[in-house]
PyMOL Python script that loads the backbone (N, CA, C, O; Angstrom):
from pymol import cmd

cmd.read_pdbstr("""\
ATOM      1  N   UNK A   1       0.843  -1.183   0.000  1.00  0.00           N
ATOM      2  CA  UNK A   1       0.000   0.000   0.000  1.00  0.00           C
ATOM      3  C   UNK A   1       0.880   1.235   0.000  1.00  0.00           C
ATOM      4  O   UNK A   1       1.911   1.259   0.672  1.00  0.00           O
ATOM      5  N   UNK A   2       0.447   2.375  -0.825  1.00  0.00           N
ATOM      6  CA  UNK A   2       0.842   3.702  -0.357  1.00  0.00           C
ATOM      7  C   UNK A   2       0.556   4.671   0.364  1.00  0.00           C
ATOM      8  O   UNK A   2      -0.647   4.618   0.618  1.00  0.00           O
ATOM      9  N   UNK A   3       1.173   5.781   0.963  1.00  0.00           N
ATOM     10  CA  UNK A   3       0.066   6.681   1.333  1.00  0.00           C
ATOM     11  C   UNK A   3       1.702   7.919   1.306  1.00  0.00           C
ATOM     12  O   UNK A   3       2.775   7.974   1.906  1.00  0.00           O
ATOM     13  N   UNK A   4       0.987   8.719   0.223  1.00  0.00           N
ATOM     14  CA  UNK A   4       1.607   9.859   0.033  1.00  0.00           C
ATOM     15  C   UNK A   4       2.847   9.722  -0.314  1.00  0.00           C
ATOM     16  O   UNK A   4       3.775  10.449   0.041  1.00  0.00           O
ATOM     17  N   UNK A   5       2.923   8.452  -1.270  1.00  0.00           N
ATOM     18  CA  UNK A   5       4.611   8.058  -2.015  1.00  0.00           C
ATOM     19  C   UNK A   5       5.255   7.337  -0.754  1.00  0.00           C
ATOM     20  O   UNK A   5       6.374   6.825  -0.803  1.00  0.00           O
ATOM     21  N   UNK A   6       4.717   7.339   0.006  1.00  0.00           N
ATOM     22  CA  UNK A   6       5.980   5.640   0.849  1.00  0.00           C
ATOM     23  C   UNK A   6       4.897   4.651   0.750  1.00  0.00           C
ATOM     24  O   UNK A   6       3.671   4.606   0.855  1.00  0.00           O
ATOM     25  N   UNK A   7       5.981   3.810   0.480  1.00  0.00           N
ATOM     26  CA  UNK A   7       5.233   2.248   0.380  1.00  0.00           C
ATOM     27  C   UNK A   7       5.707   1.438   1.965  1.00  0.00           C
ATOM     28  O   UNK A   7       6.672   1.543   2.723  1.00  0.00           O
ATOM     29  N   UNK A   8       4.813   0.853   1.949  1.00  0.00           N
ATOM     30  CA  UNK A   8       4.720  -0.192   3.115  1.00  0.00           C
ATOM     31  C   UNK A   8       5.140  -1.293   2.820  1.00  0.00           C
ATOM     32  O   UNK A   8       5.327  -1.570   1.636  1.00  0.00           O
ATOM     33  N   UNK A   9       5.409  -2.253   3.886  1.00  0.00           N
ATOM     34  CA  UNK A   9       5.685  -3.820   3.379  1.00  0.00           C
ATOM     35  C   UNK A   9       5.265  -4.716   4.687  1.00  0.00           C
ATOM     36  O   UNK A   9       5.514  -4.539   5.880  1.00  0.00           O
ATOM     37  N   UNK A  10       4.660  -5.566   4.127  1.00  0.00           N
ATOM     38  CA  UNK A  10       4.349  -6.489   5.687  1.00  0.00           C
ATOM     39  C   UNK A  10       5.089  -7.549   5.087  1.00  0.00           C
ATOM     40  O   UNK A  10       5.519  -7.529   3.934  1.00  0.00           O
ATOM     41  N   UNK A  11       5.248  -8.636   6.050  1.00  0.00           N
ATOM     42  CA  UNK A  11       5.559  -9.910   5.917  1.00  0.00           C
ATOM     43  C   UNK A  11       4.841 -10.652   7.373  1.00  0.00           C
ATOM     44  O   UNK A  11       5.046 -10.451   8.570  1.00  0.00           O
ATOM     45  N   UNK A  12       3.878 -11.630   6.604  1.00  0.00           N
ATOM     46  CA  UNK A  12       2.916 -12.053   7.403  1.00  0.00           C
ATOM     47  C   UNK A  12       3.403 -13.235   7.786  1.00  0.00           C
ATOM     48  O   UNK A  12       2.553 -14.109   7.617  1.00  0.00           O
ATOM     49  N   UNK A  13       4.301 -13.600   8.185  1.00  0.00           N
ATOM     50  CA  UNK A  13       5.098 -15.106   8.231  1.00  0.00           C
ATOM     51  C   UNK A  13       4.278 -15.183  10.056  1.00  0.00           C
ATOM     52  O   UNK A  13       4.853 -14.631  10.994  1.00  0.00           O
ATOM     53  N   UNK A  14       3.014 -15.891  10.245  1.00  0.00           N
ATOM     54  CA  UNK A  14       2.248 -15.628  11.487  1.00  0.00           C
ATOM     55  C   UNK A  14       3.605 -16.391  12.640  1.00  0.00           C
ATOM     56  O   UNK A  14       3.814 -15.978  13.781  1.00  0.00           O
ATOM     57  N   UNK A  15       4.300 -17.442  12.031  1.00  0.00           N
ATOM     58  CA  UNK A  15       5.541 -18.243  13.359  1.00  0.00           C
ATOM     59  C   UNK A  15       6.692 -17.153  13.195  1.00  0.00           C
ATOM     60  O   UNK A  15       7.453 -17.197  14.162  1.00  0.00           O
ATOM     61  N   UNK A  16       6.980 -16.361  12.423  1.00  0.00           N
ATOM     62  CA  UNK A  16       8.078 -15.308  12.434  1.00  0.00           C
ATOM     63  C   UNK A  16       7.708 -14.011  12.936  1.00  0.00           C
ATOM     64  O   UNK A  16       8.513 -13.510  13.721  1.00  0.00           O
ATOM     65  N   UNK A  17       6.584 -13.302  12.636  1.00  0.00           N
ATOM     66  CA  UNK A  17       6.507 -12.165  12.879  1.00  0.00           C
ATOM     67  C   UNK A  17       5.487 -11.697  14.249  1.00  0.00           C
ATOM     68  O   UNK A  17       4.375 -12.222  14.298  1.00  0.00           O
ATOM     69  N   UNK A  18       5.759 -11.019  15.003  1.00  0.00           N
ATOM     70  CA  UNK A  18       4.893 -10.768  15.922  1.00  0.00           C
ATOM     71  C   UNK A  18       5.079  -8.965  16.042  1.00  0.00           C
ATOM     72  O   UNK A  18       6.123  -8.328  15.899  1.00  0.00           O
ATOM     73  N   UNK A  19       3.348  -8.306  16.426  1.00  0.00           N
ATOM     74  CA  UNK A  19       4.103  -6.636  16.683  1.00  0.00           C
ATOM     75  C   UNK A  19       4.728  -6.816  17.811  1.00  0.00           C
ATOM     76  O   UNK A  19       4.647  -7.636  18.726  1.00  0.00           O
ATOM     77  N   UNK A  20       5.733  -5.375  17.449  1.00  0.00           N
ATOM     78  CA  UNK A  20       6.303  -4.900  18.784  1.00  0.00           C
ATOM     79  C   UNK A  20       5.712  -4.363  19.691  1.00  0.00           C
ATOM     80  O   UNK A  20       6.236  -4.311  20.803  1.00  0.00           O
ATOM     81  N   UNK A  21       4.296  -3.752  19.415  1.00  0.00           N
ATOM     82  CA  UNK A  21       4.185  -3.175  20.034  1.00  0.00           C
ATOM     83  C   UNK A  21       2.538  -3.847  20.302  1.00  0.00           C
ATOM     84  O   UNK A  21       2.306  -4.769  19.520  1.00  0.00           O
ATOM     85  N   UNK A  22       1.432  -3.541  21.231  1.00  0.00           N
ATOM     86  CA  UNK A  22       0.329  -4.058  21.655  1.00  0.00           C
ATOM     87  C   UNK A  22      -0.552  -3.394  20.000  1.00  0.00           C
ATOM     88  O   UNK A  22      -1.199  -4.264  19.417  1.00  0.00           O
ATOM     89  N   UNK A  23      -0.552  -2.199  19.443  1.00  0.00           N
ATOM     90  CA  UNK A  23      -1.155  -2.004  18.662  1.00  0.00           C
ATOM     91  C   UNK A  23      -0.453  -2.412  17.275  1.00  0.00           C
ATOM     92  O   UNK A  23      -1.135  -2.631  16.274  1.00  0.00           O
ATOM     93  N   UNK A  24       0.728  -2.486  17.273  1.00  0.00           N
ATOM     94  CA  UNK A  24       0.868  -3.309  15.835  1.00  0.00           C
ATOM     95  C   UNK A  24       0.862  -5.089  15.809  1.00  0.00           C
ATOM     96  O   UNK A  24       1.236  -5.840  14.908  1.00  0.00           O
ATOM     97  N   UNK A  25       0.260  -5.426  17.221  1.00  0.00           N
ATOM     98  CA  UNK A  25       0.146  -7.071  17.524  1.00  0.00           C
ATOM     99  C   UNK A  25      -1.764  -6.912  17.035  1.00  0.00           C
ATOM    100  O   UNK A  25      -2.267  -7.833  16.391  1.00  0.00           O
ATOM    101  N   UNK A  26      -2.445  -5.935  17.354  1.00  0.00           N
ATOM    102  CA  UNK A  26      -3.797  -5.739  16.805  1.00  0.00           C
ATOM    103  C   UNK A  26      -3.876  -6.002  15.758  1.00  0.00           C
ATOM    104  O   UNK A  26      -4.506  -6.921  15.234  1.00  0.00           O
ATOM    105  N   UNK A  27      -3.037  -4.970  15.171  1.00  0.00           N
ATOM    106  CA  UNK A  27      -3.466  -5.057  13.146  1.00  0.00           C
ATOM    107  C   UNK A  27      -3.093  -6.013  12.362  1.00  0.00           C
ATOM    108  O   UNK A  27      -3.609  -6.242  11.268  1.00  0.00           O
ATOM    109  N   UNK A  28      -1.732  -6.936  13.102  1.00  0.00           N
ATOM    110  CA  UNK A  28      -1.504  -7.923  12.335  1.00  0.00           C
ATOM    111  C   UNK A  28      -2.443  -8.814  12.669  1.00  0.00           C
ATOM    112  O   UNK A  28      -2.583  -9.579  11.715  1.00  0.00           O
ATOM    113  N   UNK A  29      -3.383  -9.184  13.832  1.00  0.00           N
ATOM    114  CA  UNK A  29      -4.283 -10.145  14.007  1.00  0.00           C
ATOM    115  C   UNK A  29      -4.824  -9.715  13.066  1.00  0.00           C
ATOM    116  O   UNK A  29      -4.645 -10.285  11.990  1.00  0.00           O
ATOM    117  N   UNK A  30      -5.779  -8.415  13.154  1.00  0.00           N
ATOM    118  CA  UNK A  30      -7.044  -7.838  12.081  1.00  0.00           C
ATOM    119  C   UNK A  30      -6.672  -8.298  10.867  1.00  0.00           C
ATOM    120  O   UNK A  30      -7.526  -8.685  10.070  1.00  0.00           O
ATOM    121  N   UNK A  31      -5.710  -8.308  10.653  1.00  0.00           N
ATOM    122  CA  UNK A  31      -5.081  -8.928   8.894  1.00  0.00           C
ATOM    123  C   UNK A  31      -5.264 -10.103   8.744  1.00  0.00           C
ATOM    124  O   UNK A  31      -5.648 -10.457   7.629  1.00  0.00           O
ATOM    125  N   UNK A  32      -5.062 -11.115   9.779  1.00  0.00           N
ATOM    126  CA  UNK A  32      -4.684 -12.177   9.901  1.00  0.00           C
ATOM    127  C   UNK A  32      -6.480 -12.891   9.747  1.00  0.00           C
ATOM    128  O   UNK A  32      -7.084 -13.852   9.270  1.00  0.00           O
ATOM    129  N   UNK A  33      -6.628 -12.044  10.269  1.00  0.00           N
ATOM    130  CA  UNK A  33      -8.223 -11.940  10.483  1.00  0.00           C
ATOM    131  C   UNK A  33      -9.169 -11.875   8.771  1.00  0.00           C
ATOM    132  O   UNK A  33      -9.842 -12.803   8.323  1.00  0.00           O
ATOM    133  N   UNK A  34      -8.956 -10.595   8.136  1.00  0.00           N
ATOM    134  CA  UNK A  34      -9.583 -10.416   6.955  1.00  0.00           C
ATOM    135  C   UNK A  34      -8.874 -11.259   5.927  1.00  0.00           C
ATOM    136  O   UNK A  34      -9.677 -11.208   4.995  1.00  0.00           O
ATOM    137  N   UNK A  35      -7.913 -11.969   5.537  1.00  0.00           N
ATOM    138  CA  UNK A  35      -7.027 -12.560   4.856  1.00  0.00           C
ATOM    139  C   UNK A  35      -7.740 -14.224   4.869  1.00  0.00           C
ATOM    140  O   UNK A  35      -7.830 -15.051   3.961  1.00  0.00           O
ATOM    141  N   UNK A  36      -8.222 -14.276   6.457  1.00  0.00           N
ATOM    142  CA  UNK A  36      -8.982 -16.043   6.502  1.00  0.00           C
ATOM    143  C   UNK A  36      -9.958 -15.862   6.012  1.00  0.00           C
ATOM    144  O   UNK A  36     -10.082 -16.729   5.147  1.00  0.00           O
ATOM    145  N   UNK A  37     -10.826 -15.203   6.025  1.00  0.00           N
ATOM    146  CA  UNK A  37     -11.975 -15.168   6.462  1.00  0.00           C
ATOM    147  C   UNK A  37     -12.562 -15.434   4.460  1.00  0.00           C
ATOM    148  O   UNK A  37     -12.129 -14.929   3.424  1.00  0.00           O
ATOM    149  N   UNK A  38     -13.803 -16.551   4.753  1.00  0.00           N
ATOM    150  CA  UNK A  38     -14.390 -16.586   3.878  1.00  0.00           C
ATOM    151  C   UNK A  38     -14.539 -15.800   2.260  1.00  0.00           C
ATOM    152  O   UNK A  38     -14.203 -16.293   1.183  1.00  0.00           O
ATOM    153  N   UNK A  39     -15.002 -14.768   2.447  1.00  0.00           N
ATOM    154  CA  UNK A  39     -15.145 -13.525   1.371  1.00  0.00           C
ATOM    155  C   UNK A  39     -14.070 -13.281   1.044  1.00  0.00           C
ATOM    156  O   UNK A  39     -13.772 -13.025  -0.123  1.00  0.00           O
ATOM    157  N   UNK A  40     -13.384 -13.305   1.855  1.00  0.00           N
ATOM    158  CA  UNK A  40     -11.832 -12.393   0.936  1.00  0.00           C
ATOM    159  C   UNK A  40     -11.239 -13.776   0.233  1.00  0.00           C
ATOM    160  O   UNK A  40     -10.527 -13.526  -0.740  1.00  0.00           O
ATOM    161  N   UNK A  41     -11.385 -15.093   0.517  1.00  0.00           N
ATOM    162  CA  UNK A  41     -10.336 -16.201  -0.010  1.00  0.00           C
ATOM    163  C   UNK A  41     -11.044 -16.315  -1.169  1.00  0.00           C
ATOM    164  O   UNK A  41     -10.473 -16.242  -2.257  1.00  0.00           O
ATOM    165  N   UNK A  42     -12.850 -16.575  -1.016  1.00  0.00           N
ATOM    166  CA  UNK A  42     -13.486 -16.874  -2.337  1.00  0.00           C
ATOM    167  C   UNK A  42     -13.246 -15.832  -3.035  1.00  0.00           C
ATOM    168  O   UNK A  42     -13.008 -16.192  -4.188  1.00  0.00           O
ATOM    169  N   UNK A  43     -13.160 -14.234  -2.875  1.00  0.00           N
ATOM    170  CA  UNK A  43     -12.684 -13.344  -4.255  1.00  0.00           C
ATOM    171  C   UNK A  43     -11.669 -13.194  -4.311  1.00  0.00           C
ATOM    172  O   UNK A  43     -11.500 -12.279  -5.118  1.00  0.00           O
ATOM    173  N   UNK A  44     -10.428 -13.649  -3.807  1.00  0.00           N
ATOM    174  CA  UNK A  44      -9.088 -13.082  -4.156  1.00  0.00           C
ATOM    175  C   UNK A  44      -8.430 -13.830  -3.838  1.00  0.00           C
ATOM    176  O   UNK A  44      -7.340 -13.345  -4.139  1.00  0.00           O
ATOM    177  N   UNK A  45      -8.253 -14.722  -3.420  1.00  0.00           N
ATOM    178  CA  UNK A  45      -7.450 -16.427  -3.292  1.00  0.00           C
ATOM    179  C   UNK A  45      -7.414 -17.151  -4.698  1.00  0.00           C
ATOM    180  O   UNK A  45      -8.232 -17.359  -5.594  1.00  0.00           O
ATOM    181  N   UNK A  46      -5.880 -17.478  -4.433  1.00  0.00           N
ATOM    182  CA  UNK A  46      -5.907 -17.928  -5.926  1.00  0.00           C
ATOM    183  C   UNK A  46      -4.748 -19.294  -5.960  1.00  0.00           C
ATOM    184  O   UNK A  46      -3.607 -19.053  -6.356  1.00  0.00           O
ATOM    185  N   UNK A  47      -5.025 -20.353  -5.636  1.00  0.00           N
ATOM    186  CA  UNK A  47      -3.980 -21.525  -5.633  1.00  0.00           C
ATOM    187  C   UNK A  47      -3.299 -22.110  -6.866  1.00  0.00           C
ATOM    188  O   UNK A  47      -4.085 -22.734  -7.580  1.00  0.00           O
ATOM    189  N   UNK A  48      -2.144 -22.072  -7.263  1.00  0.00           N
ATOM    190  CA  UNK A  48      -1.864 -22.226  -7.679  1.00  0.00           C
ATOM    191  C   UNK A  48       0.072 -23.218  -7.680  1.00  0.00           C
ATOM    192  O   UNK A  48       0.964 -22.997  -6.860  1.00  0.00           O
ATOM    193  N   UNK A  49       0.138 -24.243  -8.879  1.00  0.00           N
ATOM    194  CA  UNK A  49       1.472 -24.962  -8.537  1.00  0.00           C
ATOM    195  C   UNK A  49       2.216 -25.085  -9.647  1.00  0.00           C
ATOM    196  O   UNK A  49       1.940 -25.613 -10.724  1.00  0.00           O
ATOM    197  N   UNK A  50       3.571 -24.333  -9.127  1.00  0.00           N
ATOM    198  CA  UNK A  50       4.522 -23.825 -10.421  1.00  0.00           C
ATOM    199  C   UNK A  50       5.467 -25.630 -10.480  1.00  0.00           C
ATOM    200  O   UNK A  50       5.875 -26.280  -9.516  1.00  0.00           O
ATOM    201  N   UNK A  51       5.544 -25.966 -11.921  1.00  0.00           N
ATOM    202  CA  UNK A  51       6.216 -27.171 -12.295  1.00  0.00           C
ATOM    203  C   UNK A  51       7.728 -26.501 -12.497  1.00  0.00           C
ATOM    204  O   UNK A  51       7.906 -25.296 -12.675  1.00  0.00           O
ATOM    205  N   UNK A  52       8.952 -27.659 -12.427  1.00  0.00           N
ATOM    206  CA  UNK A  52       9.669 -27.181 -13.107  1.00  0.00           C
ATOM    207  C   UNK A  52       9.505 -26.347 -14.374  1.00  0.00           C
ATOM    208  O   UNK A  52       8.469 -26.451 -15.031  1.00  0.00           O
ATOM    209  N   UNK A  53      10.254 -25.718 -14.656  1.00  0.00           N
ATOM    210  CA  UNK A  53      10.277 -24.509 -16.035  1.00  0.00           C
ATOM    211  C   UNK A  53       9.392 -23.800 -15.930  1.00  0.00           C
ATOM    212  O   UNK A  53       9.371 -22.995 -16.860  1.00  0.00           O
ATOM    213  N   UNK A  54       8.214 -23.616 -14.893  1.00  0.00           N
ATOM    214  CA  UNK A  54       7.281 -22.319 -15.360  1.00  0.00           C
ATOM    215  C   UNK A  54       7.962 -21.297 -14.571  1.00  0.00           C
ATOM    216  O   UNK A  54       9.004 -21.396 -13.923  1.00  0.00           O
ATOM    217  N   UNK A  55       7.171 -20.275 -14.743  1.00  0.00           N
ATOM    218  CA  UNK A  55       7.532 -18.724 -14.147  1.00  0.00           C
ATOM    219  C   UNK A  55       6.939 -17.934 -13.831  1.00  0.00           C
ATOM    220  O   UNK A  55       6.787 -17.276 -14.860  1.00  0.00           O
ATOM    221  N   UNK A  56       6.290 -17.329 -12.857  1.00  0.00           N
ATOM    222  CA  UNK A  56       5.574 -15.977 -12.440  1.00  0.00           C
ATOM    223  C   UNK A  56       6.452 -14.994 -12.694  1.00  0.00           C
ATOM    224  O   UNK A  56       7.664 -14.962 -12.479  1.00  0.00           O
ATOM    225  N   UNK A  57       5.562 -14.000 -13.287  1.00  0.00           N
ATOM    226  CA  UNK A  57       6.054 -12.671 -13.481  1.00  0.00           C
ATOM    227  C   UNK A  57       4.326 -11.677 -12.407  1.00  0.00           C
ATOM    228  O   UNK A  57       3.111 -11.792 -12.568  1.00  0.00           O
ATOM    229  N   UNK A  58       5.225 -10.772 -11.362  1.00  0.00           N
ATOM    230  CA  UNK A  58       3.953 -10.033 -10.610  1.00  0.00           C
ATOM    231  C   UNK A  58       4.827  -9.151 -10.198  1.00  0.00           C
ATOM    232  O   UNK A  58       6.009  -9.319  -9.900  1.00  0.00           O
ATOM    233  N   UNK A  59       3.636  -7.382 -10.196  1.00  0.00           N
ATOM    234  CA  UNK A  59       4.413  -6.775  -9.395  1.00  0.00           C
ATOM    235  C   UNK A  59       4.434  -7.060  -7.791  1.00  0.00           C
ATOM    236  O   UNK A  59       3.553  -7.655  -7.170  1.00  0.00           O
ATOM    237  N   UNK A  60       5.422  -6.602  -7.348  1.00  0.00           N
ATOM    238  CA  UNK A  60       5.800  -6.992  -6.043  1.00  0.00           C
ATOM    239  C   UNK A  60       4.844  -6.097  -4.887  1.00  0.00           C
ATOM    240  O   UNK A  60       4.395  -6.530  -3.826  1.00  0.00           O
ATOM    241  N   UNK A  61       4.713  -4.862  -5.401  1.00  0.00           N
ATOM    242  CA  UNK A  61       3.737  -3.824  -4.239  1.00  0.00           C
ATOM    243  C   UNK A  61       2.505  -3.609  -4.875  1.00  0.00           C
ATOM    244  O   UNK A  61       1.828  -2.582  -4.906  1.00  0.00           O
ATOM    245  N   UNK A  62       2.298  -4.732  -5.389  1.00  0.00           N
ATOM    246  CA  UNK A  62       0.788  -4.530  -6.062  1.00  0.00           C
ATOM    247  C   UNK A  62       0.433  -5.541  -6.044  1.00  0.00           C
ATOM    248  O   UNK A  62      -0.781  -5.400  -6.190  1.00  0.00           O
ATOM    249  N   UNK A  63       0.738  -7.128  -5.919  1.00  0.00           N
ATOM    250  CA  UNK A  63       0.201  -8.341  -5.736  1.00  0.00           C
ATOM    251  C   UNK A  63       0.147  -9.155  -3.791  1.00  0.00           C
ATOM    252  O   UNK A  63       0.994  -9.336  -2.916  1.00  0.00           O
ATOM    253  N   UNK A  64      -0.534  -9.275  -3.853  1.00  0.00           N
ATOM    254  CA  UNK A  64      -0.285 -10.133  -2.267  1.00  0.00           C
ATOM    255  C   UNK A  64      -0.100 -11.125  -2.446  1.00  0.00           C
ATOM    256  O   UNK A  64      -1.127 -11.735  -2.746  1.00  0.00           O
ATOM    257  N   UNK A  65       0.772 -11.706  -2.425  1.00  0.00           N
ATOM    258  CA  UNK A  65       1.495 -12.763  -2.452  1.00  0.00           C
ATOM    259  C   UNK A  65       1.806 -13.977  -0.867  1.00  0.00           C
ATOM    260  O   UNK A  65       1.930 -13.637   0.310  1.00  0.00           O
ATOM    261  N   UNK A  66       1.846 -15.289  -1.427  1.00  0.00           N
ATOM    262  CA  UNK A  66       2.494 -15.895  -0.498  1.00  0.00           C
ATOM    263  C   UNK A  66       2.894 -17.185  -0.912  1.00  0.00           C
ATOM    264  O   UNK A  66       2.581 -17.491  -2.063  1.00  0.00           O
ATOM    265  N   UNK A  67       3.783 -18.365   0.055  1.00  0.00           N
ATOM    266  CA  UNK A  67       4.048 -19.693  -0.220  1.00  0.00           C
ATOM    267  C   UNK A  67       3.628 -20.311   0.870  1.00  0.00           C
ATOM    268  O   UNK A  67       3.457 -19.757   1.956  1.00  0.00           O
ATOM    269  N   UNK A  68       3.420 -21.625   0.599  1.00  0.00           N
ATOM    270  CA  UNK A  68       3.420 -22.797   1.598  1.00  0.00           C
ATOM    271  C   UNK A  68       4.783 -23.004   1.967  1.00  0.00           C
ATOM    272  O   UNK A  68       5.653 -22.973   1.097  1.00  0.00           O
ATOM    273  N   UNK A  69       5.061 -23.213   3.164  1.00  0.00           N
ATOM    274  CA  UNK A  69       5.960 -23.734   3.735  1.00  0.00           C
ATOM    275  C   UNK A  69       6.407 -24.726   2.955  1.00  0.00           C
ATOM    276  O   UNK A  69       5.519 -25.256   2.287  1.00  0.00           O
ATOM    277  N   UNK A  70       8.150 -25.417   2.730  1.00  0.00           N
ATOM    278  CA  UNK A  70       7.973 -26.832   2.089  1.00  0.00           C
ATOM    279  C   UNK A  70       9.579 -26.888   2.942  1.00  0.00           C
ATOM    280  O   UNK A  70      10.240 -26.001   3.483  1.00  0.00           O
ATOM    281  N   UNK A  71       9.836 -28.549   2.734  1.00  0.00           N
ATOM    282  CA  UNK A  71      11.424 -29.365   3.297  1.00  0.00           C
ATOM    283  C   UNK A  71      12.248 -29.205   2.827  1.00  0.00           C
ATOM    284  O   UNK A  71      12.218 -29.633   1.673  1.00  0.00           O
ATOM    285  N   UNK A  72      13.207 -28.710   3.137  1.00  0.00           N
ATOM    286  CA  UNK A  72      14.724 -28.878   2.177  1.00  0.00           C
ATOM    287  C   UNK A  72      15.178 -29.693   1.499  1.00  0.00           C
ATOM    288  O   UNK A  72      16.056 -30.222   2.181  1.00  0.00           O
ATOM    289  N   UNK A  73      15.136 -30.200   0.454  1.00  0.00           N
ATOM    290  CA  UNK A  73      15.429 -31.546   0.084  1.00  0.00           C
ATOM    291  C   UNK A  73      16.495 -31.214  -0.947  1.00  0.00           C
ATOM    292  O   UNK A  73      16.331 -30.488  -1.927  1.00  0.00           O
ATOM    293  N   UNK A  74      17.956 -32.042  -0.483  1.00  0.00           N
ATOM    294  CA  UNK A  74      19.254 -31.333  -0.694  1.00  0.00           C
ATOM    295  C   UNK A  74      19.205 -31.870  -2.261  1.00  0.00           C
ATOM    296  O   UNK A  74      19.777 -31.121  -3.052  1.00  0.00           O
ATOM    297  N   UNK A  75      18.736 -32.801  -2.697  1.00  0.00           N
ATOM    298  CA  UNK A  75      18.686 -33.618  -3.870  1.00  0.00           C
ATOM    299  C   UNK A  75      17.379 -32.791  -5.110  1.00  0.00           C
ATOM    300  O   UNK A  75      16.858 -33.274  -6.115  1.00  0.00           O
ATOM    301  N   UNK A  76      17.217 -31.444  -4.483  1.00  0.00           N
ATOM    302  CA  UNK A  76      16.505 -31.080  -5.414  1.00  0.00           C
ATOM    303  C   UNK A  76      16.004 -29.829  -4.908  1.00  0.00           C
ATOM    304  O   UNK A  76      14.856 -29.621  -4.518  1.00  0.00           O
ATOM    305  N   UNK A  77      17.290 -28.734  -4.961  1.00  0.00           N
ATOM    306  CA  UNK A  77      17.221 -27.563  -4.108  1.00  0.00           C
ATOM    307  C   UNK A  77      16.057 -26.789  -4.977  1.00  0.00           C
ATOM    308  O   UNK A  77      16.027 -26.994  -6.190  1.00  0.00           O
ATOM    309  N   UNK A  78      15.061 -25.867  -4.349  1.00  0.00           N
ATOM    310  CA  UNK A  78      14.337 -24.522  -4.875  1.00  0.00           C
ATOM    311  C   UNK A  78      15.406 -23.251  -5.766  1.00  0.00           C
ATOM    312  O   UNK A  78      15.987 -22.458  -5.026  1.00  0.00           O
ATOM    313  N   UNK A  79      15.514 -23.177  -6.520  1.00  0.00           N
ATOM    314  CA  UNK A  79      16.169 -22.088  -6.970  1.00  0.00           C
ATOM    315  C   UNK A  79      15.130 -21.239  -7.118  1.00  0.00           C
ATOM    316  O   UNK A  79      14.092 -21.578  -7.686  1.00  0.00           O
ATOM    317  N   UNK A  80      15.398 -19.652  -6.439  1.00  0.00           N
ATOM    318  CA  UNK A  80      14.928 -18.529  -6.967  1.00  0.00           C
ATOM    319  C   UNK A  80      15.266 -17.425  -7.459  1.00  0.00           C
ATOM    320  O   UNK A  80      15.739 -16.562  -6.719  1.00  0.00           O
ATOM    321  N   UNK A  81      15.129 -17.239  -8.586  1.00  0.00           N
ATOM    322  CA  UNK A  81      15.910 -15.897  -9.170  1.00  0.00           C
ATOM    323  C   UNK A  81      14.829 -14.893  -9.671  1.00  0.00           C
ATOM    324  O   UNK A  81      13.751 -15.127 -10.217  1.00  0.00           O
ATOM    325  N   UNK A  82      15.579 -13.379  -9.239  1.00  0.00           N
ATOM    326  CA  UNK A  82      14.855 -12.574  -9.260  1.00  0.00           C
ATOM    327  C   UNK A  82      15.331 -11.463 -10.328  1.00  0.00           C
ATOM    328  O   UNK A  82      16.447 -11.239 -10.796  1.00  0.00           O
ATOM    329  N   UNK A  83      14.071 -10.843 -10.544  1.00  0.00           N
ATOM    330  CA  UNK A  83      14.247  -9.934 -11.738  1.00  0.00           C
ATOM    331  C   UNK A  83      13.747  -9.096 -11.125  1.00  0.00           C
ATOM    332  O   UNK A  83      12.818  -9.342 -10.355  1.00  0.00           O
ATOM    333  N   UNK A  84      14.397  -7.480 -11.370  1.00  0.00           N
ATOM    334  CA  UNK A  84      13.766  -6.268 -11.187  1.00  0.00           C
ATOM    335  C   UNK A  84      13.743  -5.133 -12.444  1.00  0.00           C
ATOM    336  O   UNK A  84      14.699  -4.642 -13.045  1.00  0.00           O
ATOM    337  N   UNK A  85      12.011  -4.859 -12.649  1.00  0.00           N
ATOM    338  CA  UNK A  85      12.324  -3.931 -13.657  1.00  0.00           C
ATOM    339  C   UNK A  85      11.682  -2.515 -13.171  1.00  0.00           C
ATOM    340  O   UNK A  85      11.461  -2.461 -11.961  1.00  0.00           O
ATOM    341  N   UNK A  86      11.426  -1.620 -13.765  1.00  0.00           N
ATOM    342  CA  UNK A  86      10.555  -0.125 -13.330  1.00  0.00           C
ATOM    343  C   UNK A  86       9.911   0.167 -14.594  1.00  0.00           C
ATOM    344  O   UNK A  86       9.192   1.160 -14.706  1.00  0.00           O
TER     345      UNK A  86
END
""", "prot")
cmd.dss("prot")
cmd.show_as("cartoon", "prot")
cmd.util.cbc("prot")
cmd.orient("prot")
């Protein structure tokens, strides 16, 4: 989101991130909150599973994005490479 040319960034990782403070521990629930909840998954939830060779292309402060957790499996590491354009 913007507001007046700064951009924001969350990272909702719910086992990593907690607020610091009592009111930014609120809003990340409230998020945590509108993000489950019924209405928002049926219009804007979107599952999807990348095979070897495919590729997403999204902007980064304009898509909400996330992953499933997955295992390290040394015999068949995740590579991610990133592109930045403007």
């Amino acid at each position: 989101a913007t507001d007046e040319g700064n951009i924001f960034r969350l990272n909702l990782n719910k086992d990593r991130v907690v607020g610091l403070t009592k009111g930014a521990e609120e809003v990340l629930q409230f998020l945590d909150k509108v993000i489950t909840e019924e209405k928002f998954v049926t219009n804007y939830y979107k599952r999807f599973y990348l095979k070897k060779g495919d590729y997403l292309l999204f902007h980064n402060w304009k898509a909400m994005h996330a992953r499933d957790s997955f295992e390290i499996d040394p015999s068949n590491w995740r590579w991610l490479q990133r592109c930045y354009y403007q």
